[in-house]
N, C-alpha and C positions, 0 to 999 in steps of 0.2 A: 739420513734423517730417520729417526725411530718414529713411531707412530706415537698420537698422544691425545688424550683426549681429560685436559687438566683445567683447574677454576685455580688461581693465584693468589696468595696475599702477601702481602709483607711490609716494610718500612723503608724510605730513603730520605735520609737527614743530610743536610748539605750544612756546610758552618762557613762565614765567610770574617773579613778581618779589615776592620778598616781605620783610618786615620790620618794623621797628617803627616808628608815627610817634606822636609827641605818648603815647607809655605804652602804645600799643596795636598788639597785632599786625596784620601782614595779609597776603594773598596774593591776587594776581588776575591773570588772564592779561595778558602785554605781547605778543607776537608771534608769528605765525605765519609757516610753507613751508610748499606744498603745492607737487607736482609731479605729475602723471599726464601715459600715451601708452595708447594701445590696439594690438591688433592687430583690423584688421580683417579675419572668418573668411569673408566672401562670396566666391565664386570669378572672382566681375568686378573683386573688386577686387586679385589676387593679384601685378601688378607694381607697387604701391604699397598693402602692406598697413597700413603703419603709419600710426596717426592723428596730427593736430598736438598736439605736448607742451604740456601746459595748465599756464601757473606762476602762482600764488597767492600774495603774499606781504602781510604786512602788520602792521600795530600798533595797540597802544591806547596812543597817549600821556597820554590822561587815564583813568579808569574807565567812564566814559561815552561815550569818542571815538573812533572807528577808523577807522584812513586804510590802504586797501587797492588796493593792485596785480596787475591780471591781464595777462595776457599768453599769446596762442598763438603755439607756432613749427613753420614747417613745416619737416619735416625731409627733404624733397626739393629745396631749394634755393630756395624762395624766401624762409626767414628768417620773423621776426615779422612777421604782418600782423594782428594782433589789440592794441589795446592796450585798457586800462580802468583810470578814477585814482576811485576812490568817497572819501567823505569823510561820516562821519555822526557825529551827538549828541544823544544822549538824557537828557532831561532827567529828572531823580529823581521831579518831576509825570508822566511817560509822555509829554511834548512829543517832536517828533521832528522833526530836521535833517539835511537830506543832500544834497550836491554831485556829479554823479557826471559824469564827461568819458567820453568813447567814439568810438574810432576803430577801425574798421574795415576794409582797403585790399578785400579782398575782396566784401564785400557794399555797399560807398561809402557807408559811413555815419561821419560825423564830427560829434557834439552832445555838447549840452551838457544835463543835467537839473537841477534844483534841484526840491525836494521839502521841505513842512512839513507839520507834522500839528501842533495847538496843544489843549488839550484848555481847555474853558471851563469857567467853572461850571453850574451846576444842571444835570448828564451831558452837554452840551452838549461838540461837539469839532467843528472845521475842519480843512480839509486842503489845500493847492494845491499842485499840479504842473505844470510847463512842462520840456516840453523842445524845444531850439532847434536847425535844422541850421546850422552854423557859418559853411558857406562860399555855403549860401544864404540865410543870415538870413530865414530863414523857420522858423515855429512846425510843430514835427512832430507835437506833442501838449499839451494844456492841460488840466486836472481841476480841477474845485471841488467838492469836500466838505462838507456839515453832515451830523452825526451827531448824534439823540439816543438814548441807553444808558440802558436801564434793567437790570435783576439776568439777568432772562431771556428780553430780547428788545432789538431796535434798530429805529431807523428811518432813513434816510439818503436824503437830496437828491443829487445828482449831476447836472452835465455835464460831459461829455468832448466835446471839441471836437480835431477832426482835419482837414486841408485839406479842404472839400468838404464835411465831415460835422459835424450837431450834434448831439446826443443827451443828453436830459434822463430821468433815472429818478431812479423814488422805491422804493427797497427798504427791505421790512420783513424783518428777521434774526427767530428765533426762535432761543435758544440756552439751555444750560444747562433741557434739558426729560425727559432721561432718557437710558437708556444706545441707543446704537445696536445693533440686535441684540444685545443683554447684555455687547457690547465696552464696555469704560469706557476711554474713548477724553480724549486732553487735552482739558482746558476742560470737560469736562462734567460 
């Protein structure tokens, strides 16, 4: 995390769509903007205080679908150097599907992610994640998940595998066991 000492503004417009289908009403969000810049208040940084404009856009073509665009620009002349194309679907079971592209000119990262989550029967649920560097066709990240869930606790398999690295864990969740310090916090 870089250090930062920034005041924020910007805009987030949501659009939603509604109507009647087959006798029944409905309403659910279709699209969003979002726009934010900072100023940044540190005094090292005061002949280029303004941070890159952060644009957000994107939709749900189905109720379960949403296909989203990010984008930073710097506003000192070098233009967008951030892009991100995401793509995900959720299934009415809690399955879960996601595509997500990422380019970055500044930190040279250009990949690709795909990502499932598939829930099985008897609380039984997998997961696998890959993502690839594009222009070196090389794996920058790999996960395999099993999960088993029970009402107030899990247990989960795991490797993650990274150039150089493998790592296998087995974690036990406890959840849904009381309030944290008397905060009644989600999920619990």
């Amino acid at each position: 995390l870089e250090e930062e000492n920034a005041l924020y503004y910007g805009f987030n417009n949501f659009f939603a769509i509604a109507g009647d289908h087959k006798g029944r009403e409905f309403e659910r969000d279709y699209a969003f903007l979002k726009a934010k810049q900072g100023i940044d208040l540190r005094s090292e940084m005061s002949d280029t205080p303004l941070t890159p404009v952060i644009i957000e856009t994107g939709f749900y073509p189905l109720e379960q679908m949403r296909l989203k665009y990010t984008t930073n620009i710097d506003v000192y002349g070098d233009g967008a150097f951030l892009h991100s194309i995401d793509g995900s679907y959720y299934s009415s079971h809690g399955d879960r599907f996601t595509l997500d592209y990422r380019f970055n000119e500044r930190t040279d990262v250009n990949s690709v992610r795909g990502t499932f989550w598939y829930l099985l029967p008897y609380n039984f649920a997998t997961g696998y994640s890959l993502e690839r560097a594009i222009e070196q066709s090389e794996t920058i990240e790999e996960v395999i998940r099993l999960r088993y869930n029970q009402p107030c606790w899990a247990m989960e398999l795991s490797s993650h595998s990274t150039p150089g690295d493998q790592t296998f864990m087995l974690t036990f969740s406890l959840t849904n066991i009381g309030n944290l310090l008397g905060f009644d916090l989600p999920g619990s």
